[in-house]
C-alpha positions as CSV (number, residue, x, y, z in Angstrom):
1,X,0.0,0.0,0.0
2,X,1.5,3.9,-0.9
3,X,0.7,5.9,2.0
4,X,-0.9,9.7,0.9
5,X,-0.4,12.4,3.1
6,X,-3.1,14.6,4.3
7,X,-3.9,17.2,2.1
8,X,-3.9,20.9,3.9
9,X,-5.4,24.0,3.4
10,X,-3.9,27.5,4.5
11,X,-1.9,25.1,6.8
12,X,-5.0,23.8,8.7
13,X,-5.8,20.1,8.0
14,X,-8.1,18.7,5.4
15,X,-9.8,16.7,7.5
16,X,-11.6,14.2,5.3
17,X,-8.1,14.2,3.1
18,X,-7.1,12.3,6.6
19,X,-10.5,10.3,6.8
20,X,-10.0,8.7,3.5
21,X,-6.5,7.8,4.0
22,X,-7.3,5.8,6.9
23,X,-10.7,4.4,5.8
24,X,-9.1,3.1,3.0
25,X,-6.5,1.3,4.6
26,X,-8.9,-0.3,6.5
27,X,-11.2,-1.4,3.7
28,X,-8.2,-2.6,2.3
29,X,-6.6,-4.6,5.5
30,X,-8.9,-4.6,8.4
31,X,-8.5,-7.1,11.1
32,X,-10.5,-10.1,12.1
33,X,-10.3,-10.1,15.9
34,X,-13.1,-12.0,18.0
35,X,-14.1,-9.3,20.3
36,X,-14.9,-7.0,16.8
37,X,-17.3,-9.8,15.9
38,X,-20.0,-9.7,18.5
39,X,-22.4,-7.1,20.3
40,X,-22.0,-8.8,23.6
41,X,-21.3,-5.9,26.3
42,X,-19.4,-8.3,28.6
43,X,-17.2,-9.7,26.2
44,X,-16.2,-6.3,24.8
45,X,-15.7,-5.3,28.3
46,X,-13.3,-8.5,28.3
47,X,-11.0,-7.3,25.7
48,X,-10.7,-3.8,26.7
49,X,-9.2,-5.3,29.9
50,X,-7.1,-8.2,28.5
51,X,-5.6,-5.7,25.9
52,X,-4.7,-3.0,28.0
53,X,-1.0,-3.9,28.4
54,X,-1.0,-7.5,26.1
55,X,-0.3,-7.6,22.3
56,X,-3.8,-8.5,20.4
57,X,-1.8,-11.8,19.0
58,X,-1.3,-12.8,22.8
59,X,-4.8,-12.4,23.9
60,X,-6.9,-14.0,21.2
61,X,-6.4,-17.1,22.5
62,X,-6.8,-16.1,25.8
63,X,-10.0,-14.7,25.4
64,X,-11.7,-17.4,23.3
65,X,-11.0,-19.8,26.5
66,X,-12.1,-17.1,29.1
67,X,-15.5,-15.8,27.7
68,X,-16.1,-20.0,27.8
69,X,-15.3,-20.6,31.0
70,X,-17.0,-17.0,32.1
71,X,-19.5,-16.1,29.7
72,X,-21.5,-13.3,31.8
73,X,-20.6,-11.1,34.2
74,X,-22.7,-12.9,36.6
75,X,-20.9,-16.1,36.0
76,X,-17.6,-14.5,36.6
77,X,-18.7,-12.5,39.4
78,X,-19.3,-15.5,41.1
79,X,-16.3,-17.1,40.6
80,X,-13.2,-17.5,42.8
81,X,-10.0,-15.3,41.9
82,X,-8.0,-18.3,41.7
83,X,-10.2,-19.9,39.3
84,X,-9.9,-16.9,37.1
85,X,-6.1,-16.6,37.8
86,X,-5.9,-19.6,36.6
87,X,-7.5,-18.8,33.2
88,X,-5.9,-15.6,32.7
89,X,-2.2,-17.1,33.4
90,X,-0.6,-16.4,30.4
91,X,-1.7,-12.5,30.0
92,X,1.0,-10.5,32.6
93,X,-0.1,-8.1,34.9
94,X,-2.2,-9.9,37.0
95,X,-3.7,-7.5,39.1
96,X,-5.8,-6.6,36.0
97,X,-7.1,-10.0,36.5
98,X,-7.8,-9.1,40.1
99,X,-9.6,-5.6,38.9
100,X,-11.9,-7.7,36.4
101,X,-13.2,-10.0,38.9
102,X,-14.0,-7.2,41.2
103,X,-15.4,-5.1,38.5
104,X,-17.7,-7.6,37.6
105,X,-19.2,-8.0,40.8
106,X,-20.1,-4.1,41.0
107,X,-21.2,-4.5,37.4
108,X,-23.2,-7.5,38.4
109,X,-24.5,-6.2,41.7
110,X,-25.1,-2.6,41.1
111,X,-26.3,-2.0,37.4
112,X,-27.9,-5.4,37.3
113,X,-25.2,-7.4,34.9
114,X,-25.4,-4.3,32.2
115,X,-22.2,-2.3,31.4
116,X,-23.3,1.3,32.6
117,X,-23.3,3.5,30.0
118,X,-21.8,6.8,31.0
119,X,-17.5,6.9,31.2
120,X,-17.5,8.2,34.4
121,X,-19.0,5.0,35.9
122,X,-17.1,3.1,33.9
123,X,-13.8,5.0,35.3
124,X,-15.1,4.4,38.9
125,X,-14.8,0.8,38.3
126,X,-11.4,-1.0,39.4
127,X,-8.5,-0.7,37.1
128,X,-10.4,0.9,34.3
129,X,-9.3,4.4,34.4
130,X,-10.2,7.3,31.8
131,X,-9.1,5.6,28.2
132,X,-10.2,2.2,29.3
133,X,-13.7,3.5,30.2
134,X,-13.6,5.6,26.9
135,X,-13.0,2.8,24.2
136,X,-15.5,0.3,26.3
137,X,-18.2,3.2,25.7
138,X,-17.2,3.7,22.2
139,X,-16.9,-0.4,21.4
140,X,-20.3,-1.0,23.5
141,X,-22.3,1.7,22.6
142,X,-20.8,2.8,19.5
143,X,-20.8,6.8,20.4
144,X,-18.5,8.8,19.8
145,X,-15.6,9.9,22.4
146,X,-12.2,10.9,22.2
147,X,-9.3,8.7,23.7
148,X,-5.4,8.2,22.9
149,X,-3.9,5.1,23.0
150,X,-1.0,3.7,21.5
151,X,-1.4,3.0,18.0
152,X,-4.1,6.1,18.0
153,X,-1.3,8.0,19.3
154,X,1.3,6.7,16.2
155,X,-1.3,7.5,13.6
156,X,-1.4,11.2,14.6
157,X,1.9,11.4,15.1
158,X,3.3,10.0,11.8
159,X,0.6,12.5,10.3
160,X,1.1,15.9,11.9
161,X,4.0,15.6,13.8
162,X,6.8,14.0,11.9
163,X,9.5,16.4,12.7
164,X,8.7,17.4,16.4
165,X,9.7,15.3,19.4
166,X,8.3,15.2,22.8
167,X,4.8,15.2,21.6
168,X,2.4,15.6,24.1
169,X,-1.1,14.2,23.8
170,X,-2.6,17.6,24.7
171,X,-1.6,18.1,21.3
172,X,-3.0,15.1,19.4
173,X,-6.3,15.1,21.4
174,X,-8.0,18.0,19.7
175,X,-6.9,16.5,16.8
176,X,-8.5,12.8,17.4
177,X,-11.9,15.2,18.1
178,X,-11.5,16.8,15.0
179,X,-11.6,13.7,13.0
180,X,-13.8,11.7,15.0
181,X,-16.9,11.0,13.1
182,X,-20.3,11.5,15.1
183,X,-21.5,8.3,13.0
184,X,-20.3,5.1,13.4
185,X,-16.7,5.6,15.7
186,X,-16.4,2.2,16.7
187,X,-15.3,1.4,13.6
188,X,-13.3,4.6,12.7
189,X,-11.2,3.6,16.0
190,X,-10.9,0.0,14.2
191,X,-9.3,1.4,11.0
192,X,-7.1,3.9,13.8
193,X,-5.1,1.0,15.6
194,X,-5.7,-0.9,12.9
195,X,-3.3,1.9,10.3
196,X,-1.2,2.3,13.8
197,X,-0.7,-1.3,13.8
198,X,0.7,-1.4,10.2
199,X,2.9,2.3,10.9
200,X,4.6,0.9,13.4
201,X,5.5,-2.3,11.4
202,X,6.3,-0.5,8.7
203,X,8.4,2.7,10.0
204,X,10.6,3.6,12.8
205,X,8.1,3.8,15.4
206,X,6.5,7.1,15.5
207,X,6.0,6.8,19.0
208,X,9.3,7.5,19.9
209,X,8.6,11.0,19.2
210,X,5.9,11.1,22.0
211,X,6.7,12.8,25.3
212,X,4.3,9.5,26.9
213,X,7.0,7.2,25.4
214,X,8.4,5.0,27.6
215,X,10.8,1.0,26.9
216,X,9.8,-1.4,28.9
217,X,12.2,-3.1,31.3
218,X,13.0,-6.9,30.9
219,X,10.9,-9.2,31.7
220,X,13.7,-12.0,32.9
221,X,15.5,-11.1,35.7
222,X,13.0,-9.1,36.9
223,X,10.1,-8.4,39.9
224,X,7.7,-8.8,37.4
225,X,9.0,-12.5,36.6
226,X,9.1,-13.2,40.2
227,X,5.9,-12.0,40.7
228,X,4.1,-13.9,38.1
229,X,6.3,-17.6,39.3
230,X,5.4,-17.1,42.8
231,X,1.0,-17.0,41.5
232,X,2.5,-20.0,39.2
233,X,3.0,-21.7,42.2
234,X,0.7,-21.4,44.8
235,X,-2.4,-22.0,41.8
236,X,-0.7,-25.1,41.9
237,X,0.6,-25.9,45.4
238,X,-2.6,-23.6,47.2
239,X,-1.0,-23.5,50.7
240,X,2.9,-23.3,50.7
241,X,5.7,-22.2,53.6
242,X,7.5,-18.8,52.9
243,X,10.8,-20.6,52.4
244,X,9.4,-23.5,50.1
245,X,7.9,-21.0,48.0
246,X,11.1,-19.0,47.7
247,X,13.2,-22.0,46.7
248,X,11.1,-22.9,43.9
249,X,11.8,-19.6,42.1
250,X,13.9,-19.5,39.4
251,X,14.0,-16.0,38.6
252,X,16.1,-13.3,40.3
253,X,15.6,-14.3,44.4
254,X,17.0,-10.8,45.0
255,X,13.3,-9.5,44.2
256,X,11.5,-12.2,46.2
257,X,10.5,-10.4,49.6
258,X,9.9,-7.5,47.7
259,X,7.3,-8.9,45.1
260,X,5.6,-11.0,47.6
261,X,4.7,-7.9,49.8
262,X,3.6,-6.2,46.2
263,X,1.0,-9.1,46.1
264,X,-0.1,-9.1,49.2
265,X,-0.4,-5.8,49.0
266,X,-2.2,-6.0,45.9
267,X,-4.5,-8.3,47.4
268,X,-3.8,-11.4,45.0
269,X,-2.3,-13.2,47.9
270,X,-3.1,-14.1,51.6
271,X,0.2,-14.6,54.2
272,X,-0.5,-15.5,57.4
273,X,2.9,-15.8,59.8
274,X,5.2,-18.8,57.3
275,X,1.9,-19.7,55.0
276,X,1.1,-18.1,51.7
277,X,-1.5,-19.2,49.3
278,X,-3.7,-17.2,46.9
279,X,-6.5,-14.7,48.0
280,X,-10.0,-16.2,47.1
């Protein structure tokens, strides 16, 4: 595919010059993802969650097995957080795990299984915050509302900001308003991370030029590692000493104490005096 620039006028952007370019990618290479492919509140929910800090390759297959095993909030709400560890294992970051569980239940109790449909509810609920809660609104209810996220955030970049660096998305927000159709913006956020996908296969990743930017840190050798074998563990072992626990780590020991406290901290584990197991 040649990629068009957007055309200006007097120096102020042609917005539907911009429209086309990305519409037309995505008539041209849109992706089948499951989540795109149903009208299903809680499972769009899901996804927002799972793909919050996984790749999209990573969490297909996560999420085929999961909406099975959970299919409603109600059903998942119910559930014990070591039964859903178990099923998210795989996925990283497993307090999100924690924060869908718990958000289900409010979902469940307090708006009667239905995803509420206004953002600020939806940023009151645990580990959603503001963009989360934006794109579930957009993706449920298909309305229009303006959030950044990564490969949003490369599109505008490689568009109107190719020379600047430390981009700040105060900038690129009125611009994502701008161009934000009133009709149908679920799918003109699909053909957004869709072209961002593609830009940052395809070029040095525009992203660098963001003030947000940020590499993450290793994953071997790390907390994070350590953190994720000790939950490996105790879904398997359930009740285990302190000291057994820490000799079945592999990773980096150096970050033991410290990511056990992080967890039970976190809530995703239960230590009473030399016993640890997983906080149901």
């Amino acid at each position: 595919m040649i990629l068009k620039q957007v055309k200006r006028n007097k120096g102020k952007i042609n917005i539907k010059s911009f429209q086309n370019i990305v519409w037309e990618y995505y008539r041209e290479k849109k992706r089948n993802l499951p989540w795109r492919n149903t009208a299903n509140p809680y499972h769009i929910f899901v996804s927002e969650v799972m793909l919050q800090q996984t790749q999209v390759a990573k969490v297909i297959p996560k999420y085929k097995i999961f909406i099975k095993k959970f299919p409603t909030f109600e059903k998942l709400a119910k559930s014990r957080f070591s039964d859903v560890l178990f099923f998210w294992k795989g996925l990283g970051y497993n307090r999100r795990c924690r924060n869908l569980l718990e958000a289900s239940s409010i979902i469940y109790g307090t708006y009667n299984g239905r995803v509420p449909k206004s953002v600020e509810a939806l940023d009151l609920l645990p580990g959603i915050g503001q963009v989360t809660a934006s794109s579930i609104y957009v993706f449920v209810f298909d309305e229009p509302k303006v959030f950044i996220e990564t490969n949003i955030r490369r599109v505008f970049i490689h568009h109107f900001f190719k020379d600047k660096k430390g981009v700040d998305d105060k900038l690129i927000y009125p611009l994502v308003e701008q161009t934000l159709p009133i009709n149908h913006p679920r799918d003109w956020y699909y053909a957004l991370m869709d072209y961002g996908t593609y830009l940052g296969k395809t070029f040095p990743n525009p992203n660098r030029q963001s003030k947000h930017y940020t590499i993450q840190s290793k994953f071997t050798g790390s907390s994070r590692q350590v953190r994720g074998q000790i939950l490996d563990i105790l879904l398997t072992e359930k009740k285990i000493t302190v000291k057994k626990l820490e000799n079945q780590i592999t990773g980096n020991r150096d970050f033991f104490q410290k990511a056990l406290g992080e967890l039970v901290k976190e809530k995703l584990v239960e230590r009473e005096k030399d016993i640890v197991k997983i906080r149901d």
